[in-house]
C-alpha positions as semicolon CSV with decimal commas, in nm:
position;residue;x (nm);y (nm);z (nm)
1;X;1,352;-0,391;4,994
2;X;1,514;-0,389;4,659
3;X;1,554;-0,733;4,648
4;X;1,137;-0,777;4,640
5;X;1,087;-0,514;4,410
6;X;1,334;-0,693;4,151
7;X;1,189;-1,103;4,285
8;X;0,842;-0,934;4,191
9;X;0,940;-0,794;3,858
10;X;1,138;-1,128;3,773
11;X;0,793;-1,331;3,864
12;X;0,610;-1,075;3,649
13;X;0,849;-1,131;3,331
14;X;0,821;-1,532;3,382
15;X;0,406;-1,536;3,403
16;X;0,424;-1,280;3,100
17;X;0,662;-1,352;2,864
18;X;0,791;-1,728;2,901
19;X;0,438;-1,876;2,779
20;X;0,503;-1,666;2,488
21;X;0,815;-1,773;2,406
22;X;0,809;-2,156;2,451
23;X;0,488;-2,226;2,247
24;X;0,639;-1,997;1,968
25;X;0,932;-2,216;1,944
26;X;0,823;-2,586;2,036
27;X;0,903;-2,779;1,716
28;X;0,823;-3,122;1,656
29;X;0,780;-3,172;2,042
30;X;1,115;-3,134;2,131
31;X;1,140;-2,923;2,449
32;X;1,227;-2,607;2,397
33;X;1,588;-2,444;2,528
34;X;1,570;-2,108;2,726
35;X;1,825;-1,892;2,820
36;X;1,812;-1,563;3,018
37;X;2,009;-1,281;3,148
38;X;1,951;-0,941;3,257
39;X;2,129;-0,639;3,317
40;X;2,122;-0,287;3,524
41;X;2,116;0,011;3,265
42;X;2,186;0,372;3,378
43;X;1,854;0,469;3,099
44;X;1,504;0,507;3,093
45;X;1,272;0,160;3,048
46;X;1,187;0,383;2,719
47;X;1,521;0,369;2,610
48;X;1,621;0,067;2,676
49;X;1,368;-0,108;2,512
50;X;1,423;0,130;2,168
51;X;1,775;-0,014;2,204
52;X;1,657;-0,351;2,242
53;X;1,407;-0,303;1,909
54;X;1,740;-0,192;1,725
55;X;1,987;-0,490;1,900
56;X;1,748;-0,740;1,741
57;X;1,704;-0,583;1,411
58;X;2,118;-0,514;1,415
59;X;2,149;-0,893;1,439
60;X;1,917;-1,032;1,184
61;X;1,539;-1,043;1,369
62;X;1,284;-1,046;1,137
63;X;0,934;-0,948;1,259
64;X;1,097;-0,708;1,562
65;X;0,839;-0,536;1,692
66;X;0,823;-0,274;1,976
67;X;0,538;-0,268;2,216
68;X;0,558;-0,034;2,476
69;X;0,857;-0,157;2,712
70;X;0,956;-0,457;2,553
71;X;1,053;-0,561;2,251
72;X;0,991;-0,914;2,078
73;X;1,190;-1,047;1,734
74;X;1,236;-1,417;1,559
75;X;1,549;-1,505;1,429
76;X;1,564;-1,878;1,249
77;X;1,344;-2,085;1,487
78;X;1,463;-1,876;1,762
79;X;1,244;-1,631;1,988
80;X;1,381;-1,308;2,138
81;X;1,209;-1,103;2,436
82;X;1,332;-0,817;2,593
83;X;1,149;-0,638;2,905
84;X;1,275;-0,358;3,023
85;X;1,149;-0,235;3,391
86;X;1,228;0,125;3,533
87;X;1,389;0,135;3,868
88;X;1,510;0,403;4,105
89;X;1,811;0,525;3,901
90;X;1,794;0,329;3,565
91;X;1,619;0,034;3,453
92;X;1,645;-0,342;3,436
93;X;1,656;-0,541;3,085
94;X;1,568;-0,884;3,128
95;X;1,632;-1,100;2,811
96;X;1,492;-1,424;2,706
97;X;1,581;-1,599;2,401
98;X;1,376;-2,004;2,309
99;X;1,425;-2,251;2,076
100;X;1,485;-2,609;1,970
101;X;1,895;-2,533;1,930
102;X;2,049;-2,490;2,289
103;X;2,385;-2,361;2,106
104;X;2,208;-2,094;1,891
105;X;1,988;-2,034;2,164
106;X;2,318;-1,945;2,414
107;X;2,486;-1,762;2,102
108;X;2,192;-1,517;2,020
109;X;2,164;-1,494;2,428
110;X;2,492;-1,377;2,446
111;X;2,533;-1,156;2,149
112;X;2,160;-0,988;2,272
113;X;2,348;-0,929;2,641
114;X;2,668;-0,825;2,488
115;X;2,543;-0,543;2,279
116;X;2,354;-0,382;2,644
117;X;2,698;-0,213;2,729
């Protein structure tokens, strides 16, 4: 049963916030890079997206914004999402990072996932 509940919220993040982060970072026409990841956190959605609002801003976002559970930033040409979901127990983070540079794309990635400890 778990495994729907977290297949549904995974097809709820892509419909939501991929769009969102490919047309925001499509330059010239080159095809955008996308990396993901997510994580279980022993927190509240609430919290984990108020972390997520401060890991972007800690790492040089500009125009990080909060908007109820998830939490959006742009760093170069680079697009950040975080979602965070509540589940029994904790919640879920799922993080996307786009853009043209598949290198700076896997670094901010990274960095984003390593700072949800």
């Amino acid at each position: 049963m778990f495994f729907y509940k977290r297949f549904d919220m995974m097809k709820i993040f892509a419909v939501l916030l991929l769009p969102v982060l490919i047309t925001a970072c499509n330059q010239k026409g080159a095809p955008p890079q996308l990396w993901s990841d997510q994580k279980y956190l022993a927190s509240t959605a609430d919290d984990c997206a108020i972390k997520g609002e401060v890991i972007l801003t800690s790492l040089g976002f500009t125009g990080t914004v909060r908007n109820g559970k998830a939490s959006y930033g742009n760093f170069s040409d680079n697009r950040a999402a975080l979602k965070c979901v509540d589940v029994t127990g904790g919640s879920y983070v799922f993080i996307a990072v786009a853009g043209a540079d598949k290198k700076e794309v896997e670094t901010l990635r990274n960095k984003i996932a390593q700072e949800y400890r």
